[in-house]
C-alpha angles and dihedrals in degrees: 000000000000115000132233124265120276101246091165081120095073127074145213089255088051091057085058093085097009131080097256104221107264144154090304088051088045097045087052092049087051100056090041083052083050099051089037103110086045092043090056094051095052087074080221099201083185131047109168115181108199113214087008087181100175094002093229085135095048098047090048091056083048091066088048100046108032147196101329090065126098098220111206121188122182124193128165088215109080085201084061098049088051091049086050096041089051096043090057098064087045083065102032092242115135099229113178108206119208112192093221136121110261097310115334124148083015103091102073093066102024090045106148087344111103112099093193138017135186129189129174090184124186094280099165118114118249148146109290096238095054096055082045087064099034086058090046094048093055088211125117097289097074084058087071118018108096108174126218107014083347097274103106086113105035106052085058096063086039084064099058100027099102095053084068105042124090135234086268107025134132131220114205116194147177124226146152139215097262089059084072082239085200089056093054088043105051084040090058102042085040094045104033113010091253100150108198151191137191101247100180133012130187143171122224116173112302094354136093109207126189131169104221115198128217130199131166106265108257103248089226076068105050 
């Protein structure tokens, strides 16, 4: 079993304007603990998390893949980078944080390079406008409000998510019910050959979470 990250560190005025780790961050750390034995084997040489908040996932990928990754983690909160950047010397895991909104100002260099990636993105169903200014406003809120069906933010990294990943990556990501997970999945496989399964699924308290993961169609099944 490989234990979760020591976040002793952070406080209770960090998670003030940090996500504070919860049932959506453990159910991503279980299917990595899943995947573990297959993700080692992989030899990643990139892990990028998108919107890392505590880095509590990053440094736990850091455990399974070990020393001879780059880990990358993105978050648009610098009070999250420096709660991830910090969490990885807690737990002796080199994790290089980039201020920036999902991805932007990355592809150039991490184009079809990124051997997993994992996003917990703000799933959670709200008014557009107001996942518009908690974006603007780079504070916890935007690490929840989702917009319509809770997807605003995350159909813009499902655009661009296949220029990162490479040949053999994987793309780990949260979502809920109310996200229309079938819909993501025929779009992605239809738009930009990701084939994908739900790899965990769990129930807390009104929501419904999965971990859906993404990998490039093999061409011998196209």
């Amino acid at each position: 079993m490989i234990p979760t990250p020591d976040l002793s560190h952070l406080s209770a005025r960090d998670y003030e304007s940090v996500y504070e780790p919860a049932e959506d961050t453990f159910l991503m750390l279980d299917a990595l603990e899943a995947d573990a034995e297959e993700l080692r084997s992989m030899d990643a040489s990139v892990f990028l998390e998108v919107g890392s908040g505590s880095g509590c996932v990053s440094a736990f990928a850091g455990k399974i893949l070990g020393s001879g990754t780059l880990y990358l983690a993105t978050d648009i909160n610098d009070q999250a980078c420096d709660c991830t950047r910090r969490t990885g010397l807690q737990n002796k895991v080199d994790l290089n944080t980039i201020q920036t909104s999902l991805t932007d100002g990355l592809h150039p260099r991490l184009r079809n390079a990124v051997d997993i990636i994992c996003f917990n993105p703000p799933y959670v169903p709200t008014m557009s406008i107001e996942a518009s200014e908690a974006q603007g406003l780079r504070g916890i809120e935007g690490s929840w409000a989702g917009g319509s069906d809770g997807m605003q933010v995350t159909n813009v990294f499902l655009g661009v998510v296949h220029e990162l990943l490479s040949p053999t990556g994987r793309f780990y990501l949260v979502a809920v019910k109310e996200n229309n997970i079938p819909e993501i999945q025929n779009r992605m496989e239809k738009l930009y050959q990701l084939k994908s399964k739900i790899v965990l699924a769990r129930r807390a308290g009104r929501e419904h979470l999965s971990i859906v993961r993404f990998e490039h169609v093999s061409p011998s099944s196209i």
